[in-house]
mmCIF file of the C-alpha atoms, coordinates in Angstrom:
data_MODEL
# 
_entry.id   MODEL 
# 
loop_
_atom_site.group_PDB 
_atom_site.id 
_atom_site.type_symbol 
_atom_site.label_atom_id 
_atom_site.label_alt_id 
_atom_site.label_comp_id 
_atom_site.label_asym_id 
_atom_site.label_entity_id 
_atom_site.label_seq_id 
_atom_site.pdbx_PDB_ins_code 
_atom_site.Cartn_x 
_atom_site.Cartn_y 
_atom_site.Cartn_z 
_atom_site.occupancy 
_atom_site.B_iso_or_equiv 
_atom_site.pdbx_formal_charge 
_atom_site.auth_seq_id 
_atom_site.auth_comp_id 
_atom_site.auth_asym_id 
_atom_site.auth_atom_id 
_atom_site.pdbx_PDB_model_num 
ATOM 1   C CA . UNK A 1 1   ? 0.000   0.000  0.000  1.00 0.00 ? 1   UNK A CA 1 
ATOM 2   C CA . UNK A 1 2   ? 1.367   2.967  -0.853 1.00 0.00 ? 2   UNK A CA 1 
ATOM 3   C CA . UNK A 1 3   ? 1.931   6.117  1.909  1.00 0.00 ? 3   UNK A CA 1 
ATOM 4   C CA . UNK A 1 4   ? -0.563  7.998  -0.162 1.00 0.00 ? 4   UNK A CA 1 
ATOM 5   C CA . UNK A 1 5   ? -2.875  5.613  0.456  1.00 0.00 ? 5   UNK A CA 1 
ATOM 6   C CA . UNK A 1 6   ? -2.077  4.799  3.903  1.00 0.00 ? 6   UNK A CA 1 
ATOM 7   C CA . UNK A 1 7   ? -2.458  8.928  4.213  1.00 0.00 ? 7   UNK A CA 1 
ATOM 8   C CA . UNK A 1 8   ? -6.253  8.657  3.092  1.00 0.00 ? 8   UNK A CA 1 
ATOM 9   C CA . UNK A 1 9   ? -7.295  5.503  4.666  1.00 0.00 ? 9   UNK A CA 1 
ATOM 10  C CA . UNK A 1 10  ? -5.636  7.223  8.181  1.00 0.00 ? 10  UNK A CA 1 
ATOM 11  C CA . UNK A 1 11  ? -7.110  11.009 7.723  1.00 0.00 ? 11  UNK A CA 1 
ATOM 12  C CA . UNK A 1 12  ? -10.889 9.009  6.762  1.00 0.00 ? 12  UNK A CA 1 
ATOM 13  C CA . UNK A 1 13  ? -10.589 6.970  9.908  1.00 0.00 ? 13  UNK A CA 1 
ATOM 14  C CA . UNK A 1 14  ? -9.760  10.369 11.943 1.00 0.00 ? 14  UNK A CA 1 
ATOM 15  C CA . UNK A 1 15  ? -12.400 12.582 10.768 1.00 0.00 ? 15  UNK A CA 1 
ATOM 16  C CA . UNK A 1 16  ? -15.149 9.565  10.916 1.00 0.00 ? 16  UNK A CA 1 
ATOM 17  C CA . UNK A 1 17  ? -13.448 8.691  14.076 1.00 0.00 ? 17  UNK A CA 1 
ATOM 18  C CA . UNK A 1 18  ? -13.724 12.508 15.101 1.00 0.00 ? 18  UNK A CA 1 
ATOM 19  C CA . UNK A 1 19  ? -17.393 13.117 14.088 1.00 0.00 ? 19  UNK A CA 1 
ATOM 20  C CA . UNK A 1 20  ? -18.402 9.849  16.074 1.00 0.00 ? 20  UNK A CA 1 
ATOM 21  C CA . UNK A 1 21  ? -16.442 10.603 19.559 1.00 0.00 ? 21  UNK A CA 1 
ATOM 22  C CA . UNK A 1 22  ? -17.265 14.138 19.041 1.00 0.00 ? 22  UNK A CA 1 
ATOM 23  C CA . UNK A 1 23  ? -20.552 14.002 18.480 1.00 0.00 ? 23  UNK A CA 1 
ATOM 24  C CA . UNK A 1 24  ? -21.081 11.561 21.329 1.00 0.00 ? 24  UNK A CA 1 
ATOM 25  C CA . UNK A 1 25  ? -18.601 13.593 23.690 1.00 0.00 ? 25  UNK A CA 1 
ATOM 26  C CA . UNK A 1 26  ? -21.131 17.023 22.396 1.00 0.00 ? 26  UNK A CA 1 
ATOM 27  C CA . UNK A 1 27  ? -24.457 14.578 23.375 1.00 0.00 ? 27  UNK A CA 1 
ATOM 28  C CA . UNK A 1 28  ? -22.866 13.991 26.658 1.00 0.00 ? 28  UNK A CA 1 
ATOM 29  C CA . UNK A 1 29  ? -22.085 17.317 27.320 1.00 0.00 ? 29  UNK A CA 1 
ATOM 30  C CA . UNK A 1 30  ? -24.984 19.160 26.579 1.00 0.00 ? 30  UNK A CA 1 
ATOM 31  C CA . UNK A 1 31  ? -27.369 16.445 28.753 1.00 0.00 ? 31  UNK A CA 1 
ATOM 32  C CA . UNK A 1 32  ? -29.088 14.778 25.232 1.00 0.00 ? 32  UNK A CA 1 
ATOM 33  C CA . UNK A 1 33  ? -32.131 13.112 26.748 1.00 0.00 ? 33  UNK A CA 1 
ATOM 34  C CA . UNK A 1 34  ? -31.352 10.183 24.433 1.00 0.00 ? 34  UNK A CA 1 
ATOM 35  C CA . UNK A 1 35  ? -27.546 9.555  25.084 1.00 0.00 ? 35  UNK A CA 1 
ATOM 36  C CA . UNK A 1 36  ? -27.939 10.012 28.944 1.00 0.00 ? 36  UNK A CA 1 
ATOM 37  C CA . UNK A 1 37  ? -30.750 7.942  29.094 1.00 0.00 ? 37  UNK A CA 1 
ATOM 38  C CA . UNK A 1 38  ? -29.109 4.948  27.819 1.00 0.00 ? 38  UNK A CA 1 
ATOM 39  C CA . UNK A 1 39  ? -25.985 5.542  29.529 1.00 0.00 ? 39  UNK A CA 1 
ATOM 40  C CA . UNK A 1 40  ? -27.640 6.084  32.609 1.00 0.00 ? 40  UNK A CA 1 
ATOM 41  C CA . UNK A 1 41  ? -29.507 2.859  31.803 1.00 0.00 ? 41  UNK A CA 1 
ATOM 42  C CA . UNK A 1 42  ? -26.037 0.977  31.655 1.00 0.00 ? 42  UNK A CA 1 
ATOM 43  C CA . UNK A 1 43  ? -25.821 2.146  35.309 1.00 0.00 ? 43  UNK A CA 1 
ATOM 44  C CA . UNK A 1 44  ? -23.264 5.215  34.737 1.00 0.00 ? 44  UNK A CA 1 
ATOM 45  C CA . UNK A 1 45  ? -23.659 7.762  36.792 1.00 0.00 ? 45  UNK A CA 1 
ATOM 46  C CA . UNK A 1 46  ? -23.972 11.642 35.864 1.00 0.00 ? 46  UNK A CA 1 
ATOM 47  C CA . UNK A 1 47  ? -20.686 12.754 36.911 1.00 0.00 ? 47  UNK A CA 1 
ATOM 48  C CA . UNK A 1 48  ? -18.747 10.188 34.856 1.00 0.00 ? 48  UNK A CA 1 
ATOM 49  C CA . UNK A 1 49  ? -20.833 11.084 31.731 1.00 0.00 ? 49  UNK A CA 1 
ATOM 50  C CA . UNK A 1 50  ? -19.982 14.753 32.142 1.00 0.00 ? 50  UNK A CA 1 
ATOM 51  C CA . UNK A 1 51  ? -16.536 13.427 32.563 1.00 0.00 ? 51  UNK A CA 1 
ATOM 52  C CA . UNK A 1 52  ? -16.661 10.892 29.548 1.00 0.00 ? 52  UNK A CA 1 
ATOM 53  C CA . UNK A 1 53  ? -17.683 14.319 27.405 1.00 0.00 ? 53  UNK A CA 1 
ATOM 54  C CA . UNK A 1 54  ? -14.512 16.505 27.966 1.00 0.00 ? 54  UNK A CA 1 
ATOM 55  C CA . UNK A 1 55  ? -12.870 13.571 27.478 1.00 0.00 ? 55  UNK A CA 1 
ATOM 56  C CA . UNK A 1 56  ? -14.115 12.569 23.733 1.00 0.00 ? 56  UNK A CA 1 
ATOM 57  C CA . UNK A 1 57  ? -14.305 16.436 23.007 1.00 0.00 ? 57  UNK A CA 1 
ATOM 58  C CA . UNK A 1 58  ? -10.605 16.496 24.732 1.00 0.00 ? 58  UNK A CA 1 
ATOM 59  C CA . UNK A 1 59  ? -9.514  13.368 22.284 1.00 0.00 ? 59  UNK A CA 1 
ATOM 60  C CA . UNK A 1 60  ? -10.915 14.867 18.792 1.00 0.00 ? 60  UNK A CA 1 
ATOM 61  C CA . UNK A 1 61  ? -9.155  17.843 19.294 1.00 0.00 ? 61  UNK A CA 1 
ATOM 62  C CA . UNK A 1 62  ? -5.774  15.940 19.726 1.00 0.00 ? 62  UNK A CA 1 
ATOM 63  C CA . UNK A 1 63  ? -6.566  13.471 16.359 1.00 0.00 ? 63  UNK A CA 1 
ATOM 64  C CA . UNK A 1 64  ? -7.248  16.338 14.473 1.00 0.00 ? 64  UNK A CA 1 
ATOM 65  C CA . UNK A 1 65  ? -3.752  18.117 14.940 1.00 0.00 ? 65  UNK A CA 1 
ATOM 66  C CA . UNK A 1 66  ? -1.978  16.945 12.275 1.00 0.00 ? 66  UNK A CA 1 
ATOM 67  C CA . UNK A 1 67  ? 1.691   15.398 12.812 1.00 0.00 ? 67  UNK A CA 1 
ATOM 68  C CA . UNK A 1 68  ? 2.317   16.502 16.835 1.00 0.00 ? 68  UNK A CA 1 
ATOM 69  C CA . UNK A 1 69  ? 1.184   15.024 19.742 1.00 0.00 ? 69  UNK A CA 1 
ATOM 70  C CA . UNK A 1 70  ? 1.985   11.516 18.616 1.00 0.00 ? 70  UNK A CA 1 
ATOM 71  C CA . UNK A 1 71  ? 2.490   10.114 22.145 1.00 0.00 ? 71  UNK A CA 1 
ATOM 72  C CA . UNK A 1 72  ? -0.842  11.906 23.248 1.00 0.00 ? 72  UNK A CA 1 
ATOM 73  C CA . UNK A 1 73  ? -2.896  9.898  20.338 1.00 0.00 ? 73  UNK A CA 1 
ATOM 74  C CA . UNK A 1 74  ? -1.433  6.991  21.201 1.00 0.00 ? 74  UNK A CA 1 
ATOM 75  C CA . UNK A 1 75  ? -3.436  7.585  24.350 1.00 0.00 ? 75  UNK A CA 1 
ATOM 76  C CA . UNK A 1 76  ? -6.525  9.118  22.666 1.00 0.00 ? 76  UNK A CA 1 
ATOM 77  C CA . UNK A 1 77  ? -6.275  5.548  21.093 1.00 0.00 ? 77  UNK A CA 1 
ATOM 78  C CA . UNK A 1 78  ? -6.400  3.837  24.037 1.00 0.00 ? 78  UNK A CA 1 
ATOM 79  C CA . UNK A 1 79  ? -9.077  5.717  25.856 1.00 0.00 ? 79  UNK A CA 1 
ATOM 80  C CA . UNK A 1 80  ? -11.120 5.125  22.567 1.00 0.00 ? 80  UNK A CA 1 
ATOM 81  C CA . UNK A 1 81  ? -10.332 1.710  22.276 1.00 0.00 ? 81  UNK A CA 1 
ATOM 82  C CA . UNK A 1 82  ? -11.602 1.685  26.523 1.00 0.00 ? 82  UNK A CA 1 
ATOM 83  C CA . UNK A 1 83  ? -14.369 2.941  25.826 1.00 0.00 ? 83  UNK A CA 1 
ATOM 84  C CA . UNK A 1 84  ? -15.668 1.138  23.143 1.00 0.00 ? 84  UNK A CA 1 
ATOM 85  C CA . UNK A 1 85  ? -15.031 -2.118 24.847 1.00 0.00 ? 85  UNK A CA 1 
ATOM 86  C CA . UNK A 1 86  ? -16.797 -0.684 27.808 1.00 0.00 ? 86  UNK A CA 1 
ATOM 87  C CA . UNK A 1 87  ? -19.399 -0.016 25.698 1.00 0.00 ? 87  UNK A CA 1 
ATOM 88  C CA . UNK A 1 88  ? -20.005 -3.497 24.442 1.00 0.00 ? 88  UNK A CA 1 
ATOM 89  C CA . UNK A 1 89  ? -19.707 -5.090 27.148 1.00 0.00 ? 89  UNK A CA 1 
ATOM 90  C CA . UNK A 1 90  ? -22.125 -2.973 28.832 1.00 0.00 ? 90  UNK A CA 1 
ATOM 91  C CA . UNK A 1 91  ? -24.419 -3.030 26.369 1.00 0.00 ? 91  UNK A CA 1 
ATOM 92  C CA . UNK A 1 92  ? -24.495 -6.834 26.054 1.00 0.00 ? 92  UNK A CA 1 
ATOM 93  C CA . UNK A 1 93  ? -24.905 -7.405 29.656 1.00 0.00 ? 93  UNK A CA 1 
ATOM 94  C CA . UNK A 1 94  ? -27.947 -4.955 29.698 1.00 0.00 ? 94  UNK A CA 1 
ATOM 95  C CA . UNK A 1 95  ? -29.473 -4.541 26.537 1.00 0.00 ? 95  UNK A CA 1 
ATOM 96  C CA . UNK A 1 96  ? -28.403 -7.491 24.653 1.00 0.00 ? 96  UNK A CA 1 
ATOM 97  C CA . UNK A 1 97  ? -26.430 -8.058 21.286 1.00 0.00 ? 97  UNK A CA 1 
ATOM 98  C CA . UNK A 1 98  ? -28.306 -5.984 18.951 1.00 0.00 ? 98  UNK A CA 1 
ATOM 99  C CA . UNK A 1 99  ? -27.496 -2.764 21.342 1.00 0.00 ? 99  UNK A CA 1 
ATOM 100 C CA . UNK A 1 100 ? -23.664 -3.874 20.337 1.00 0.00 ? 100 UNK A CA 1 
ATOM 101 C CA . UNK A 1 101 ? -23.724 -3.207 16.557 1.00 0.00 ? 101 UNK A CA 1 
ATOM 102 C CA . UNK A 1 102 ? -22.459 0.363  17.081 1.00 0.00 ? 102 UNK A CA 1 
ATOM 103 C CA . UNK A 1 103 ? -19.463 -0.416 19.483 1.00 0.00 ? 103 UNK A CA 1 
ATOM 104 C CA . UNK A 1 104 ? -18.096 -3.476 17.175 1.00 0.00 ? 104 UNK A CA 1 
ATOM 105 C CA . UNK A 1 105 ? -18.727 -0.835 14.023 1.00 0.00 ? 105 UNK A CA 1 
ATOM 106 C CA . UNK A 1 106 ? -16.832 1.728  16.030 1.00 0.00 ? 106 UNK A CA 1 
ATOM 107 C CA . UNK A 1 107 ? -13.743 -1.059 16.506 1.00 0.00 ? 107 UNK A CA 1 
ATOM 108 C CA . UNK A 1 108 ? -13.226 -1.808 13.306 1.00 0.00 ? 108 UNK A CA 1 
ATOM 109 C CA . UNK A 1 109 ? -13.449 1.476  12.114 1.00 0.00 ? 109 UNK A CA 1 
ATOM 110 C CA . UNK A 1 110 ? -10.372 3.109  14.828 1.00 0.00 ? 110 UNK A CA 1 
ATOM 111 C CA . UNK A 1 111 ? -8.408  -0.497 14.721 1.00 0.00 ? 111 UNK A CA 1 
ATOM 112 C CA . UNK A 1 112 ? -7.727  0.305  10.598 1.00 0.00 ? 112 UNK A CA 1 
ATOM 113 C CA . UNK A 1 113 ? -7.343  3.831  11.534 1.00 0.00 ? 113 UNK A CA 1 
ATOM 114 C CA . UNK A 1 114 ? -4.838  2.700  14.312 1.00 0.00 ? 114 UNK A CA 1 
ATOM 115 C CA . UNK A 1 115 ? -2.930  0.017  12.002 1.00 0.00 ? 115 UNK A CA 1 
ATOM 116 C CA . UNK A 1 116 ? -2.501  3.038  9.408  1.00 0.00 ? 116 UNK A CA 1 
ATOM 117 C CA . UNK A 1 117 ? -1.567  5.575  12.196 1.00 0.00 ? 117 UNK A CA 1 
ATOM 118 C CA . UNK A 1 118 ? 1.495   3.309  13.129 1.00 0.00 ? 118 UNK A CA 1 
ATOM 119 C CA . UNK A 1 119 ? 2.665   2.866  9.553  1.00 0.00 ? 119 UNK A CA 1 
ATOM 120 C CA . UNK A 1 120 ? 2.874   6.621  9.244  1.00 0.00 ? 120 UNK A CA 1 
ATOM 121 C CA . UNK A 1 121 ? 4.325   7.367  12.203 1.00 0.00 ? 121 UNK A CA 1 
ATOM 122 C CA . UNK A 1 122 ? 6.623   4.309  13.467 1.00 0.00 ? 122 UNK A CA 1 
ATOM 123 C CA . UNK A 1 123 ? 7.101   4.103  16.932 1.00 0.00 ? 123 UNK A CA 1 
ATOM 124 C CA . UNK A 1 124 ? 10.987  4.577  17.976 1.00 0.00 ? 124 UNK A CA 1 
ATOM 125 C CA . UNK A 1 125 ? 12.296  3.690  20.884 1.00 0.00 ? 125 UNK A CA 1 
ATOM 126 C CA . UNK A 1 126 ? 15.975  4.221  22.377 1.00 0.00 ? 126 UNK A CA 1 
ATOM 127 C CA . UNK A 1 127 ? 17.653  2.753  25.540 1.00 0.00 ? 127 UNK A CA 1 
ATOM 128 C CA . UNK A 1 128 ? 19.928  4.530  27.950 1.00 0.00 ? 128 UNK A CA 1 
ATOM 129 C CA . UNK A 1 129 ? 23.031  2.422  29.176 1.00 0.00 ? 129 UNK A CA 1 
ATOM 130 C CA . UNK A 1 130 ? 23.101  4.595  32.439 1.00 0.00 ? 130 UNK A CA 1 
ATOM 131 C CA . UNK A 1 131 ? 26.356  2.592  33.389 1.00 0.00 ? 131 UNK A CA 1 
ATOM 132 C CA . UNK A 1 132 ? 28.037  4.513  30.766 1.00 0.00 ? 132 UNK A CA 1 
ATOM 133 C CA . UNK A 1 133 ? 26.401  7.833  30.845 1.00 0.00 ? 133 UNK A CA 1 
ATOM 134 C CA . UNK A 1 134 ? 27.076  8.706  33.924 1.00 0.00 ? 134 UNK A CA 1 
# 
């Protein structure tokens, strides 16, 4: 695949990835009836939806820099990745597999955009010998 490709596929995933989280991290914000209803349903309380909202909002802002941050999407990742498996799981225990649809949609969509985040940006590591450096 080439990088112009990867480049496409990645900045797809971020925006749909964007208008998804930040959308939901908006709904959660602003008290949607909808949205707090069924998270309130799978037993969250208020304060950690207000708290799930800057969050999301928090996230988006960081994916949509382009080229800084790296380290800082790598945890927007993660937190994304949390919460979608929070989701699921939550769902399924309470509403059943139907209500999952969205959350296993949402993990396939940010695991390609994740796979083509890490060919454009490699991760590099480097040791320190600090026998030597001191």
């Amino acid at each position: 695949m080439s990088t112009k490709t990867t480049k496409i596929i990645y900045w797809t995933g971020i925006v749909l990835t964007s208008l998804w989280f930040g959308a939901s991290g908006f709904f959660e914000l602003t008290t949607n009836p909808i949205v707090w209803g069924i998270t309130q349903q799978l037993g969250y309380p208020e304060h950690f939806i207000y708290l799930l909202g800057v969050m999301k909002v928090a996230g988006v802002i960081t994916l949509l820099i382009p080229n800084k941050l790296l380290r800082l999407k790598e945890w927007v990742f993660a937190g994304i990745f949390f919460d979608i498996i929070f989701a699921f799981f939550s769902k399924l225990a309470v509403l059943g597999f139907p209500a999952t649809i969205d959350a296993i949609i949402a993990f396939t969509m940010v695991s390609v955009t994740y796979i083509t985040f890490r060919k454009l940006y490699t991760a590099t590591y480097s040791t320190v010998d600090y026998n030597t450096s001191l």
